[in-house]
SENU-569806 format. One record per residue: residue number from 1; residue in one letter; x, y, z of N, C-alpha, C in turn. Coordinates in Angstrom, 2 decimals, decimal comma, padded with zeros to 5 digits. Layout:
BEGIN
<rec><num>NUM</num><residu>a</residu><n_u>X</n_u><n_v>Y</n_v><n_w>Z</n_w><ca_u>X</ca_u><ca_v>Y</ca_v><ca_w>Z</ca_w><c_u>X</c_u><c_v>Y</c_v><c_w>Z</c_w></rec>
...
//
This chain:
BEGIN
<rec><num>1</num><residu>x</residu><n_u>000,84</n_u><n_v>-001,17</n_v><n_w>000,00</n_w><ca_u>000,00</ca_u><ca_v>000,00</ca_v><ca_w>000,00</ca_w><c_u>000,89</c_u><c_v>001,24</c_v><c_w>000,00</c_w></rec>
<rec><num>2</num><residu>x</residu><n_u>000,23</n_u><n_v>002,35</n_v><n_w>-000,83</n_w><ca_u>001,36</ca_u><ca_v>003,48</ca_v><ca_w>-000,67</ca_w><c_u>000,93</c_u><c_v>004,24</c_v><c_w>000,20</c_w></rec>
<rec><num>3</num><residu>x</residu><n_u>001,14</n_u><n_v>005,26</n_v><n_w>000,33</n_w><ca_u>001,00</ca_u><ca_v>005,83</ca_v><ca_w>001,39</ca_w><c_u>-000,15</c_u><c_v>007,46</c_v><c_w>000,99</c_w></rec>
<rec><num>4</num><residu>x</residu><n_u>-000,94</n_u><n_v>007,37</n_v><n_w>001,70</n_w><ca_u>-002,15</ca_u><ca_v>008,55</ca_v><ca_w>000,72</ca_w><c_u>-001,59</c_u><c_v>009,84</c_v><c_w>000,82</c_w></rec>
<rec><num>5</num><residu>x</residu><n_u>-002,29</n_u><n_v>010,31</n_v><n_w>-000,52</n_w><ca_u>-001,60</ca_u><ca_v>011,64</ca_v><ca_w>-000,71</ca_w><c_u>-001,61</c_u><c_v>013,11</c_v><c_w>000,05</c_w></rec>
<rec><num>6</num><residu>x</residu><n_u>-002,49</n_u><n_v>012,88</n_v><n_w>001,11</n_w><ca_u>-002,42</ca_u><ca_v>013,77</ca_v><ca_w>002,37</ca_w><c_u>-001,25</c_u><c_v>014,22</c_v><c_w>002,99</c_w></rec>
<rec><num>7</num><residu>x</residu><n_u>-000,61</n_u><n_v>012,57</n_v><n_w>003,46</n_w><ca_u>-000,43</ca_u><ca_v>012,27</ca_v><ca_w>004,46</ca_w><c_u>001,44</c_u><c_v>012,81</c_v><c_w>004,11</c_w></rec>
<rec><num>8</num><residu>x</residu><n_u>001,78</n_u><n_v>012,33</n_v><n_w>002,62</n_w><ca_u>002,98</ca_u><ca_v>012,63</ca_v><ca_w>001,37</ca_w><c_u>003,11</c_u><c_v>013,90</c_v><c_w>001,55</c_w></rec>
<rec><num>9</num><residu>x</residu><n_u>002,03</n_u><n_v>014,53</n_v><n_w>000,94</n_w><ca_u>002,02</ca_u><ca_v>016,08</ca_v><ca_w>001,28</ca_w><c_u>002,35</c_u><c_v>017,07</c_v><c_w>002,46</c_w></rec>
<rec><num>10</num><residu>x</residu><n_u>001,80</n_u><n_v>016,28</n_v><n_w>003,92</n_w><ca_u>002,04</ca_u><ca_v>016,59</ca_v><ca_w>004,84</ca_w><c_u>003,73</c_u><c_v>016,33</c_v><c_w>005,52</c_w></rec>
<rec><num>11</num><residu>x</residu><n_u>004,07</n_u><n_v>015,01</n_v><n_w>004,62</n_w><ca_u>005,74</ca_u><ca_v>014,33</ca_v><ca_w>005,88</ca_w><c_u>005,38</c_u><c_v>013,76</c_v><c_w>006,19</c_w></rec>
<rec><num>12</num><residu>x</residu><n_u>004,01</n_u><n_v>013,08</n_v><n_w>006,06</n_w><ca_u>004,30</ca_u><ca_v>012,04</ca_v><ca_w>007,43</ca_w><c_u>004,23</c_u><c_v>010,83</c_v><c_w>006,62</c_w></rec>
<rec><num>13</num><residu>x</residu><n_u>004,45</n_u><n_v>009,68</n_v><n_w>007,36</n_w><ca_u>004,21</ca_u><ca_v>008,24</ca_v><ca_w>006,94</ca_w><c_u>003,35</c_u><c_v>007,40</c_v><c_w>007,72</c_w></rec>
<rec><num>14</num><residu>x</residu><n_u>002,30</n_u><n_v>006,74</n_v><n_w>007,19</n_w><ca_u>001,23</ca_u><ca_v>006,17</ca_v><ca_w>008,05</ca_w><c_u>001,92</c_u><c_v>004,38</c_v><c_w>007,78</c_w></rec>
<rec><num>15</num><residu>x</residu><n_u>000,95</n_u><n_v>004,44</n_v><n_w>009,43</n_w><ca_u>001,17</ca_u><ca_v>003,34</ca_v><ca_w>010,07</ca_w><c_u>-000,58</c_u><c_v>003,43</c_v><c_w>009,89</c_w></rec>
<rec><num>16</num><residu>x</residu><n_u>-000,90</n_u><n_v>002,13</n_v><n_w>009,22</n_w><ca_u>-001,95</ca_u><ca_v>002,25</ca_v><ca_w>008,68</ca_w><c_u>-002,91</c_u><c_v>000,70</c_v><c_w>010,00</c_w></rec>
<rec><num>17</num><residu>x</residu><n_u>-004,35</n_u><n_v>000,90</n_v><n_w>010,17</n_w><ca_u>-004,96</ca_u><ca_v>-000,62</ca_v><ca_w>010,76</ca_w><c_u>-006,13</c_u><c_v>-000,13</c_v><c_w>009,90</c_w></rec>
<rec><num>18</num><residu>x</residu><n_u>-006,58</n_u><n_v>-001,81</n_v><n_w>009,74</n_w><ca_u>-008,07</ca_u><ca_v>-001,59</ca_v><ca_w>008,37</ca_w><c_u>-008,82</c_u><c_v>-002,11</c_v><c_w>009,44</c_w></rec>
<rec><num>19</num><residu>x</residu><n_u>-009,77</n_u><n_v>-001,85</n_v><n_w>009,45</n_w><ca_u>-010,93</ca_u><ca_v>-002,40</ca_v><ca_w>009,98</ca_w><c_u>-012,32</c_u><c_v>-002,36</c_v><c_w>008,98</c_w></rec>
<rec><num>20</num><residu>x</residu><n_u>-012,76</n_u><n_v>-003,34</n_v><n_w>009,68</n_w><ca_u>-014,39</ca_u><ca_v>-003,49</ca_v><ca_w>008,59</ca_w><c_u>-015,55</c_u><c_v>-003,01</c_v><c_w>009,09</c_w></rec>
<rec><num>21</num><residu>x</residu><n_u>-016,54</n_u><n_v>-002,87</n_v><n_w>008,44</n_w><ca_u>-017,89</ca_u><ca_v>-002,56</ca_v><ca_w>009,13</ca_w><c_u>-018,53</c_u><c_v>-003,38</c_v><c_w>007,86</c_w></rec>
<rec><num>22</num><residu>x</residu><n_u>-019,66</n_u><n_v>-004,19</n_v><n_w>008,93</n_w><ca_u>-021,24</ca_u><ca_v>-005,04</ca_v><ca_w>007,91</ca_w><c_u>-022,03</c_u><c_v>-003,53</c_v><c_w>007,98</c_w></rec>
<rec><num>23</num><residu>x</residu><n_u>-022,31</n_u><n_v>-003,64</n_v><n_w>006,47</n_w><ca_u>-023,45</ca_u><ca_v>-002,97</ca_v><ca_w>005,99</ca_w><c_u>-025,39</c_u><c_v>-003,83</c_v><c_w>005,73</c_w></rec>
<rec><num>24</num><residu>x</residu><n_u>-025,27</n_u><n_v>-004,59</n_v><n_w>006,70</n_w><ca_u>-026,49</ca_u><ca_v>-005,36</ca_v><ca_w>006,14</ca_w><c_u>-026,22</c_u><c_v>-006,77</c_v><c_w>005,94</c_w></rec>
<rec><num>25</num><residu>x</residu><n_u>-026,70</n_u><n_v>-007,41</n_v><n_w>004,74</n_w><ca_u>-026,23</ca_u><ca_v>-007,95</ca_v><ca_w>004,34</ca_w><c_u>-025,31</c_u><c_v>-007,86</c_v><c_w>003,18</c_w></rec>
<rec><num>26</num><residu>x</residu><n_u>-024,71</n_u><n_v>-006,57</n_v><n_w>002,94</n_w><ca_u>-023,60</ca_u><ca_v>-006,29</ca_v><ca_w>002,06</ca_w><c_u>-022,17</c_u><c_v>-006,33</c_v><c_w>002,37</c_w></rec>
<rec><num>27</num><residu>x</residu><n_u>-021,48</n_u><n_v>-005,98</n_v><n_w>001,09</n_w><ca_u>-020,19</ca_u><ca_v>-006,92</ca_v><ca_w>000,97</ca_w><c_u>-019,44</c_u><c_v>-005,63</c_v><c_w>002,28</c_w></rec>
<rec><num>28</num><residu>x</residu><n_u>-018,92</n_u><n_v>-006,03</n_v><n_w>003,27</n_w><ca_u>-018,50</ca_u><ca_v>-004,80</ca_v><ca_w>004,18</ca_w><c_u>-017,49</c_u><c_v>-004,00</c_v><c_w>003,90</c_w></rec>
<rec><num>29</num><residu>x</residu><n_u>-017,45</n_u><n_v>-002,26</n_v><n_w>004,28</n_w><ca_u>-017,17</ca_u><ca_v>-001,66</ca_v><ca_w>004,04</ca_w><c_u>-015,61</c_u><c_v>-001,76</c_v><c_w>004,44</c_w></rec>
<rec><num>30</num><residu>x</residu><n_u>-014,51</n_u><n_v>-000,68</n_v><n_w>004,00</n_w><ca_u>-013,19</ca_u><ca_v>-000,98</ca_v><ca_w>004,64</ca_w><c_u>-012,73</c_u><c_v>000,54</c_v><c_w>005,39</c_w></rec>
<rec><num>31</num><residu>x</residu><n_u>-012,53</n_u><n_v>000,81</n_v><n_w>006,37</n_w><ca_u>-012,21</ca_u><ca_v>002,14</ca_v><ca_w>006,91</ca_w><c_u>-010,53</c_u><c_v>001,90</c_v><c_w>006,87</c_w></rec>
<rec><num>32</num><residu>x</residu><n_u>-009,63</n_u><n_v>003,13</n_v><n_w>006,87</n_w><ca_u>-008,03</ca_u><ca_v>002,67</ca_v><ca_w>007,19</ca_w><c_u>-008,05</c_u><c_v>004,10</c_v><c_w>007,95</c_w></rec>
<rec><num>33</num><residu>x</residu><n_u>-007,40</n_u><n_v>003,18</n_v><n_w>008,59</n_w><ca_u>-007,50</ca_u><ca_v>004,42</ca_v><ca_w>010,17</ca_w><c_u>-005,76</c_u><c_v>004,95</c_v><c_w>010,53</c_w></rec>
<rec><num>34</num><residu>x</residu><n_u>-005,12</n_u><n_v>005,87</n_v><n_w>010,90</n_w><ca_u>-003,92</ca_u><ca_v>006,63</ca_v><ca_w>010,55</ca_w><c_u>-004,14</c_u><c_v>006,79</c_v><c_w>012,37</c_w></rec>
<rec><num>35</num><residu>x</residu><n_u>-003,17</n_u><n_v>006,34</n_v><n_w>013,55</n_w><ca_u>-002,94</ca_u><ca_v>007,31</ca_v><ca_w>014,63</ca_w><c_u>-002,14</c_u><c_v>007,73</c_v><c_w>014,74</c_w></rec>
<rec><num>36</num><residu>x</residu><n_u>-002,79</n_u><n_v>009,23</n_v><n_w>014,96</n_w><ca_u>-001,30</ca_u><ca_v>010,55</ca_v><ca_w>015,06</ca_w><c_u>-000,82</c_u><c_v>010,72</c_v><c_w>016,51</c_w></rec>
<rec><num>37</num><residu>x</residu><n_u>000,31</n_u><n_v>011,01</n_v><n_w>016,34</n_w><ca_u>000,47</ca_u><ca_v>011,62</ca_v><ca_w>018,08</ca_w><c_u>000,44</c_u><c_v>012,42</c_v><c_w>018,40</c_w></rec>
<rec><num>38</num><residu>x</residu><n_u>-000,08</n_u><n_v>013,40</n_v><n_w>017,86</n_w><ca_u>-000,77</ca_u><ca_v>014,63</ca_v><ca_w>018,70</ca_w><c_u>-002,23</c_u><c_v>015,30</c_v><c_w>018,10</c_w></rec>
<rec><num>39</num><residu>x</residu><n_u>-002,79</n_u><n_v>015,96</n_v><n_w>018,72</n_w><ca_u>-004,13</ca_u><ca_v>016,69</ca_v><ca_w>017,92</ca_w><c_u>-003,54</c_u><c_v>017,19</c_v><c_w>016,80</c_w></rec>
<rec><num>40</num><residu>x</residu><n_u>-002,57</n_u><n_v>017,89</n_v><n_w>017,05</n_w><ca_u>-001,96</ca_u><ca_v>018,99</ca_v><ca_w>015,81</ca_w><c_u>-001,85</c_u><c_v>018,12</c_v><c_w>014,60</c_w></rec>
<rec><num>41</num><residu>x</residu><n_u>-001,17</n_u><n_v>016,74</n_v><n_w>014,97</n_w><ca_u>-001,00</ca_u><ca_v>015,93</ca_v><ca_w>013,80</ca_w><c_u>-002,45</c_u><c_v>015,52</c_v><c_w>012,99</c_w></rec>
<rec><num>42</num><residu>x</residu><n_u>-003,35</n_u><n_v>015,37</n_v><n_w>014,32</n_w><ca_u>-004,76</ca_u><ca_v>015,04</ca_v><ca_w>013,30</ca_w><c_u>-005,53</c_u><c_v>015,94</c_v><c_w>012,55</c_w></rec>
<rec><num>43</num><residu>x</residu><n_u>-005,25</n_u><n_v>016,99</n_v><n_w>012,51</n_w><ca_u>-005,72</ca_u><ca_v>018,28</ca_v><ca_w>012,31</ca_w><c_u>-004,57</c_u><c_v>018,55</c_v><c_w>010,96</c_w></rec>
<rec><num>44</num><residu>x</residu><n_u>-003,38</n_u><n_v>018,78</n_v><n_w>010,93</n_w><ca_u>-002,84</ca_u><ca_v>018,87</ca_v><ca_w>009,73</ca_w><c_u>-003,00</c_u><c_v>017,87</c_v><c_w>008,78</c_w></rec>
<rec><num>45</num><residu>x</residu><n_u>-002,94</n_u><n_v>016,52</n_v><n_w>009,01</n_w><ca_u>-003,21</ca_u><ca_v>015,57</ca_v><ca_w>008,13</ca_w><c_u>-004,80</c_u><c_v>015,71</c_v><c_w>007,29</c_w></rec>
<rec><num>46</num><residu>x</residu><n_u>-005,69</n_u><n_v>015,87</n_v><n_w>007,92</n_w><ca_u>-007,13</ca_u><ca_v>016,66</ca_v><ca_w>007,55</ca_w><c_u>-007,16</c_u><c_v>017,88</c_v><c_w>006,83</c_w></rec>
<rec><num>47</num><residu>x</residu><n_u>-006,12</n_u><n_v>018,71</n_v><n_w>007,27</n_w><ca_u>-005,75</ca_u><ca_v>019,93</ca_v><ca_w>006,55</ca_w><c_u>-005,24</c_u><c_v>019,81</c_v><c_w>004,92</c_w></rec>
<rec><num>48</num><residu>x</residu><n_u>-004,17</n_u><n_v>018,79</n_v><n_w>005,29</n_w><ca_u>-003,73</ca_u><ca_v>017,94</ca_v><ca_w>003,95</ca_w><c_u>-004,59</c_u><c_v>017,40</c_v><c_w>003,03</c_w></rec>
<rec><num>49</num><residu>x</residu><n_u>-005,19</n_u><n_v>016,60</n_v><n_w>003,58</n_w><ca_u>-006,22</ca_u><ca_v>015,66</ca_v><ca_w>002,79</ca_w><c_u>-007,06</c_u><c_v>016,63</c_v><c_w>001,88</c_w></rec>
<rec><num>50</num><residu>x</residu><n_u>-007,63</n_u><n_v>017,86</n_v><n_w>002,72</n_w><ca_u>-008,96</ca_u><ca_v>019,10</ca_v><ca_w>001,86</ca_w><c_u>-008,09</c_u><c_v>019,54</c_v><c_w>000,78</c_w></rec>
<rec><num>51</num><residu>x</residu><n_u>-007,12</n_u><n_v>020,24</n_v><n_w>001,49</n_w><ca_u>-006,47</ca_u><ca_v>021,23</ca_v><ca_w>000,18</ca_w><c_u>-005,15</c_u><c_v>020,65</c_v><c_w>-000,47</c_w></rec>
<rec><num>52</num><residu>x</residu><n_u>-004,56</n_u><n_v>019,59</n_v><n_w>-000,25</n_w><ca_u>-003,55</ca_u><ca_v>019,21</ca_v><ca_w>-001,07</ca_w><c_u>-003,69</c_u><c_v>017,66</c_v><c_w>-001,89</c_w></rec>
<rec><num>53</num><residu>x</residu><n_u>-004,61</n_u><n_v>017,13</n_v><n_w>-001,57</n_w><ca_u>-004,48</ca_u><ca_v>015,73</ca_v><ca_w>-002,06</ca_w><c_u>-006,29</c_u><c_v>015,58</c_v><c_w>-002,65</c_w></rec>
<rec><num>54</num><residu>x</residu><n_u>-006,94</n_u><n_v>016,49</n_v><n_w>-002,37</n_w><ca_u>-008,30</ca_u><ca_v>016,67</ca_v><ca_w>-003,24</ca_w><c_u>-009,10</c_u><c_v>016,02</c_v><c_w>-002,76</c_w></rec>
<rec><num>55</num><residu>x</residu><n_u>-008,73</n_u><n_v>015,74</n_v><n_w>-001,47</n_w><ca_u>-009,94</ca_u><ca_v>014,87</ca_v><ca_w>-000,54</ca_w><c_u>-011,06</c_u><c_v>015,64</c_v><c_w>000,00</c_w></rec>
<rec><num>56</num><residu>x</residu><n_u>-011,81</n_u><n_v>014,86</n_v><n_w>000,81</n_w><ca_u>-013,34</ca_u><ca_v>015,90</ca_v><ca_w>001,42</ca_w><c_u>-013,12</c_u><c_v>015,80</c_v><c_w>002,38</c_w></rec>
<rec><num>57</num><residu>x</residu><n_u>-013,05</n_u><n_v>016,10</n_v><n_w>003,73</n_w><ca_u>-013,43</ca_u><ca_v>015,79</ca_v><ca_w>005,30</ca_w><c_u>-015,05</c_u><c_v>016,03</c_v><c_w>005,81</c_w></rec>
<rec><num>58</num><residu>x</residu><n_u>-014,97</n_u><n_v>014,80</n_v><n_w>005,80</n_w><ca_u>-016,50</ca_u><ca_v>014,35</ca_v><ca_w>006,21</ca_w><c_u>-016,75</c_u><c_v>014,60</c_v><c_w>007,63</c_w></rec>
<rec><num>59</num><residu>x</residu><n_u>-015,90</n_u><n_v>014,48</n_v><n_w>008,19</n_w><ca_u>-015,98</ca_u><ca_v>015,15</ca_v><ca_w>009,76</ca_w><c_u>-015,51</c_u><c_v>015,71</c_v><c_w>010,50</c_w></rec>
<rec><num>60</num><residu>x</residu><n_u>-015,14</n_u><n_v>016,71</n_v><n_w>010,86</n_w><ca_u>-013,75</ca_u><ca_v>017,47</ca_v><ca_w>011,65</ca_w><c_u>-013,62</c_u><c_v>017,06</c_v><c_w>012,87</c_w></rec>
<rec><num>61</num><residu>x</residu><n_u>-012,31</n_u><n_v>017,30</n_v><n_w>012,76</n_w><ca_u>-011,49</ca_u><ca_v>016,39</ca_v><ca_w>013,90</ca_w><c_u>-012,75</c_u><c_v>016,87</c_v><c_w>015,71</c_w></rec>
<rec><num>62</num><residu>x</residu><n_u>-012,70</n_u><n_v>016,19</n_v><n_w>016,33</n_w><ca_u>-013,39</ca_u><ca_v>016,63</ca_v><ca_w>017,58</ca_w><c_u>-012,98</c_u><c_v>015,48</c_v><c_w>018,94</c_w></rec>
<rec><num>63</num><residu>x</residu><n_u>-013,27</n_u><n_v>015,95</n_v><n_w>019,92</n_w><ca_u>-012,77</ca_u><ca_v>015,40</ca_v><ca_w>020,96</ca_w><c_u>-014,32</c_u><c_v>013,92</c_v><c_w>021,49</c_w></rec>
<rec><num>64</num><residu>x</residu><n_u>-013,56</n_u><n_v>012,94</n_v><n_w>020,90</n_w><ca_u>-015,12</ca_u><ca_v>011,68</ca_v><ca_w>021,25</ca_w><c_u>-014,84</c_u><c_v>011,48</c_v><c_w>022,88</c_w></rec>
<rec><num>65</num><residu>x</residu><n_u>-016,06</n_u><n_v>010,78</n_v><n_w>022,98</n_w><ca_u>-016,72</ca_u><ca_v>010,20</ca_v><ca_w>024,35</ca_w><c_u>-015,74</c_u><c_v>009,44</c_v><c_w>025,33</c_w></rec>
<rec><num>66</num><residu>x</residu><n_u>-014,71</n_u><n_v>008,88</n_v><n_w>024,55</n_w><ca_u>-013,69</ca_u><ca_v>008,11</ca_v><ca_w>024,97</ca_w><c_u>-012,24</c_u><c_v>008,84</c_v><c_w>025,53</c_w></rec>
<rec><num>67</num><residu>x</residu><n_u>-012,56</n_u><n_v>010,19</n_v><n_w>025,06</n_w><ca_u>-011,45</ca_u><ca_v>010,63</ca_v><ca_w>025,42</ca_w><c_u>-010,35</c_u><c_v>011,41</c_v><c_w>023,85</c_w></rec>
<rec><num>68</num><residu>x</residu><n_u>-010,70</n_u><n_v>010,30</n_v><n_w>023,11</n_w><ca_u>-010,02</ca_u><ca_v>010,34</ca_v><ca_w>021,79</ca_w><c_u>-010,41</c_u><c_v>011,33</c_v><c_w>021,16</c_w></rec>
<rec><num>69</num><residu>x</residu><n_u>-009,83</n_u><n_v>011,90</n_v><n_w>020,01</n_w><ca_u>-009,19</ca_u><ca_v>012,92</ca_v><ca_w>019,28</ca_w><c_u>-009,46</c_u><c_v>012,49</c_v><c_w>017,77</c_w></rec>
<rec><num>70</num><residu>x</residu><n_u>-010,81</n_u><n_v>012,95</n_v><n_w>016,79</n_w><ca_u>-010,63</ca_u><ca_v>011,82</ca_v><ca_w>015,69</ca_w><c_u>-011,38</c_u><c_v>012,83</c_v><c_w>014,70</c_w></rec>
<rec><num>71</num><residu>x</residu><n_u>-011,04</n_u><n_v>012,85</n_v><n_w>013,57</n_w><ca_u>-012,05</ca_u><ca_v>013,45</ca_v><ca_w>012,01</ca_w><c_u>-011,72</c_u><c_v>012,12</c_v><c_w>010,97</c_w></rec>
<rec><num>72</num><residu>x</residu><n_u>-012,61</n_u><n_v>012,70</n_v><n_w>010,25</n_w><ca_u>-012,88</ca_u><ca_v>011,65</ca_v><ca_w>008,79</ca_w><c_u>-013,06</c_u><c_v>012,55</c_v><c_w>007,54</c_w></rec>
<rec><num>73</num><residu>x</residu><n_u>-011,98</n_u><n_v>011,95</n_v><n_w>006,58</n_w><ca_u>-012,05</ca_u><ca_v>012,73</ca_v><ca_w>004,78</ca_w><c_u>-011,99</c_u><c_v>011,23</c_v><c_w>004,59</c_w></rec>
<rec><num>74</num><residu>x</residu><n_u>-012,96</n_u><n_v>011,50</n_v><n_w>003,00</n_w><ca_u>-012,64</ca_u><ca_v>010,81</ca_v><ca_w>001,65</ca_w><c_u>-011,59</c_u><c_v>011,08</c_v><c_w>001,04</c_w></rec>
<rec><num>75</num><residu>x</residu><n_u>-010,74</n_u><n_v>010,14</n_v><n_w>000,56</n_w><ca_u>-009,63</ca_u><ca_v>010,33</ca_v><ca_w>-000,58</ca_w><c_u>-009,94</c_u><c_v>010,36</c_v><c_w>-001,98</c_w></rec>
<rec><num>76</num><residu>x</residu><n_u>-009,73</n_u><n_v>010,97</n_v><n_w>-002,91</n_w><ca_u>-010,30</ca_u><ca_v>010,86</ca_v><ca_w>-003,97</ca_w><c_u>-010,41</c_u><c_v>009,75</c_v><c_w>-004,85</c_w></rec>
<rec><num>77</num><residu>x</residu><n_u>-010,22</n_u><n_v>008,59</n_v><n_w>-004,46</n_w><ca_u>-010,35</ca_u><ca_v>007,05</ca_v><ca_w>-004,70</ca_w><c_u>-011,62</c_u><c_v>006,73</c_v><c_w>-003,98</c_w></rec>
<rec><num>78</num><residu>x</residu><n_u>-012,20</n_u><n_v>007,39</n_v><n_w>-003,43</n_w><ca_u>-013,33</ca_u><ca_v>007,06</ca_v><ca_w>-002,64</ca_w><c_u>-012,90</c_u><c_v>006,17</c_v><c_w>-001,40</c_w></rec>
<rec><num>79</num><residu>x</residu><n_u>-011,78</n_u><n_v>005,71</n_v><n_w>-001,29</n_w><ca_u>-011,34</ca_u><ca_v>005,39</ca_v><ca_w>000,03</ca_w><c_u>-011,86</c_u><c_v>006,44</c_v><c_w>001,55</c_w></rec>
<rec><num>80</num><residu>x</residu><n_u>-012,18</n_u><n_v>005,42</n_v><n_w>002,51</n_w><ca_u>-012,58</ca_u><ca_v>006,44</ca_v><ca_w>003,74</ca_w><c_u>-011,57</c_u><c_v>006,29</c_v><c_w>004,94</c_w></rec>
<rec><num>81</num><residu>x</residu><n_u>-011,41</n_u><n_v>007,38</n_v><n_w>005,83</n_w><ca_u>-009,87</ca_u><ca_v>007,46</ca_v><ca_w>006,61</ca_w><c_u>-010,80</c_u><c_v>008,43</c_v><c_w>007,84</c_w></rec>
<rec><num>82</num><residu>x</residu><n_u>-010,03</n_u><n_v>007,64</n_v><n_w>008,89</n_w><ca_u>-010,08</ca_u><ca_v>008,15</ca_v><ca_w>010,00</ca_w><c_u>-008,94</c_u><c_v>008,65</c_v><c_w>010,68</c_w></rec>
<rec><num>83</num><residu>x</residu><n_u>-008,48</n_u><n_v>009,40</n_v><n_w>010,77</n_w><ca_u>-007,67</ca_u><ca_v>010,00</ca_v><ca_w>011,59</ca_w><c_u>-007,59</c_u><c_v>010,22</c_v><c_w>013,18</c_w></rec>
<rec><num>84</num><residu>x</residu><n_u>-006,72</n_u><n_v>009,94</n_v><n_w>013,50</n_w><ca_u>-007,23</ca_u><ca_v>009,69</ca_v><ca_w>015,34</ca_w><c_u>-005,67</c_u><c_v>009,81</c_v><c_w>016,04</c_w></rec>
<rec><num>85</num><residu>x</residu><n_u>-006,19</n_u><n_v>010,44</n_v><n_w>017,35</n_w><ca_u>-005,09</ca_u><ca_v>010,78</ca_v><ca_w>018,23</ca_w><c_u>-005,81</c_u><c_v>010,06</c_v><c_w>019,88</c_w></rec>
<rec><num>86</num><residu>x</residu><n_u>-005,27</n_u><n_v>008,64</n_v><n_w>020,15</n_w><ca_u>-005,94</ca_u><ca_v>008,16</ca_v><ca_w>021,33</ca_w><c_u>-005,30</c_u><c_v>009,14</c_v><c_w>022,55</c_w></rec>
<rec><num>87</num><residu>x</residu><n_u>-006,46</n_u><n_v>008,95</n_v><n_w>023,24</n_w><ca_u>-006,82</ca_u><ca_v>009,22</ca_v><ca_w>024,69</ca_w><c_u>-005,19</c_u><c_v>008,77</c_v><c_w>025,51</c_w></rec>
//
């Protein structure tokens, strides 16, 4: 896998985990999830993704229930990415 064009743009190099989600009874979806080590990192990489690599951010980064640190863009492959800075 190469490494998405956000992330190129930004310096960094992902350390990538896939996880799945069932849609139903459909074929399940694939999320690839990127953890940064700091907010700043999840927040520039998102920054990256909008304006340098032509992605969308579907969710801005925000502080979840858990403690964690997380937003979501599309890549222009239609690939979906979570970005996350744990608790």
């Amino acid at each position: 896998m190469t490494p998405c064009p956000a992330a190129r743009a930004a310096g960094c190099v992902l350390s990538l985990t896939v996880r799945t989600r069932r849609h139903g009874d459909r074929f399940p979806g694939v999320i690839l999830t990127h953890t940064a080590a700091t907010r700043d990192g999840v927040d520039t990489l998102l920054t990256a993704a909008a304006a340098l690599a032509d992605g969308q951010v579907t969710a801005a980064a925000d502080r979840l229930e858990q403690g964690d640190y997380a937003g979501h863009f599309t890549d222009p492959d239609g690939c979906h990415w979570t970005i996350t800075m744990r608790a």
